[in-house]
C-alpha positions as CSV (number, residue, x, y, z in Angstrom):
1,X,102.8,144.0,98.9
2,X,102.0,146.8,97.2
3,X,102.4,150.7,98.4
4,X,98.4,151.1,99.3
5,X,99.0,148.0,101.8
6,X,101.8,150.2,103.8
7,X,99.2,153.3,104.9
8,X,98.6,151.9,108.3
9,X,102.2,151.1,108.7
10,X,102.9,154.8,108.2
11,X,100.3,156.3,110.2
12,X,101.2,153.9,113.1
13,X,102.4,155.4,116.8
14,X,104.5,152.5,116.9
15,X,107.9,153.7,115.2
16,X,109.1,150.1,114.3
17,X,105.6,149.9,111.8
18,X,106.3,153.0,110.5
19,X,110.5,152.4,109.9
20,X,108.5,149.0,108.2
21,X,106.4,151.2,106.3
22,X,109.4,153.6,105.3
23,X,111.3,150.1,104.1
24,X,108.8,148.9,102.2
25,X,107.9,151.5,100.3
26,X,111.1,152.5,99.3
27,X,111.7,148.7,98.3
28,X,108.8,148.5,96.2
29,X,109.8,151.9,94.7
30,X,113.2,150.7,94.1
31,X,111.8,147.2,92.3
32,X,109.6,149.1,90.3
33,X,112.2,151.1,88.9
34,X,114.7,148.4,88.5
35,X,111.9,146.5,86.0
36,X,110.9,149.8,84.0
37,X,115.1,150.2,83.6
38,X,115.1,146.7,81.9
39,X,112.3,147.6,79.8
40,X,113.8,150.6,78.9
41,X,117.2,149.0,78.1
42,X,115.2,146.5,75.7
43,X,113.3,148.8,74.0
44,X,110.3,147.4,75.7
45,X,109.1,150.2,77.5
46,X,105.1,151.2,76.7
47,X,106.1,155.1,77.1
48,X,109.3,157.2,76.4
49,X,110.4,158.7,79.8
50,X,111.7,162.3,79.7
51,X,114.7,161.6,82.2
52,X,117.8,159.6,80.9
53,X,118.5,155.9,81.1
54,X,121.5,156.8,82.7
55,X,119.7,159.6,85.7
56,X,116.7,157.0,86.4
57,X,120.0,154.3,86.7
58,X,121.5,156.5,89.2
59,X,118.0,157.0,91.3
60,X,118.4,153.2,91.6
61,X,121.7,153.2,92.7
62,X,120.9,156.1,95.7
63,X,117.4,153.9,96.2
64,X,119.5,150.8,96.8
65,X,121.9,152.6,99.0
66,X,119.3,153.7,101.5
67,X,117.7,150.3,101.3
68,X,121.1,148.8,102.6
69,X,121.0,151.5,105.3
70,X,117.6,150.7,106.6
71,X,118.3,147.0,107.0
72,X,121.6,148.3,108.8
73,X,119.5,150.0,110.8
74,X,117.0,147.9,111.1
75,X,119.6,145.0,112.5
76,X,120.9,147.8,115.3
77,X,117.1,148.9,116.6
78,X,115.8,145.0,116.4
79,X,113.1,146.1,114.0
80,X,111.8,142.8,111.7
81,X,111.5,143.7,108.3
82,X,110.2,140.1,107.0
């Protein structure tokens, strides 16, 4: 999935697609990230970011956090994030 194939989750008027849409998003955010900080750790990266390893580390860490929190959630209000 990429983030172009969550727009009608998000302008949905069901509030499960768009708590989907929110979820999936941020998870393809979050894996994005996670593979440009490995780049960047190996010296691999095709550009030099302006922000730290160790700021762009700590997005991660916050992105993860809120993942965990929407599955939570997710578990609670019966909303199906497969």
């Amino acid at each position: 999935m990429e983030l172009k194939d969550t727009i009608k989750l998000m302008n949905s008027q069901d509030y499960q697609d768009r708590y989907k849409g929110e979820y999936y998003q941020l998870k393809i955010r979050y894996e994005k990230l996670v593979a440009m900080l490995e780049k960047y750790k190996t010296g691999t990266l095709h550009f030099t970011p302006t922000c730290s390893y160790k700021l762009l580390f700590e997005q991660a860490i916050y992105m993860k956090r809120y993942l965990g929190v929407l599955e939570q959630r997710a578990k609670i209000e019966n909303v199906d994030l497969t």
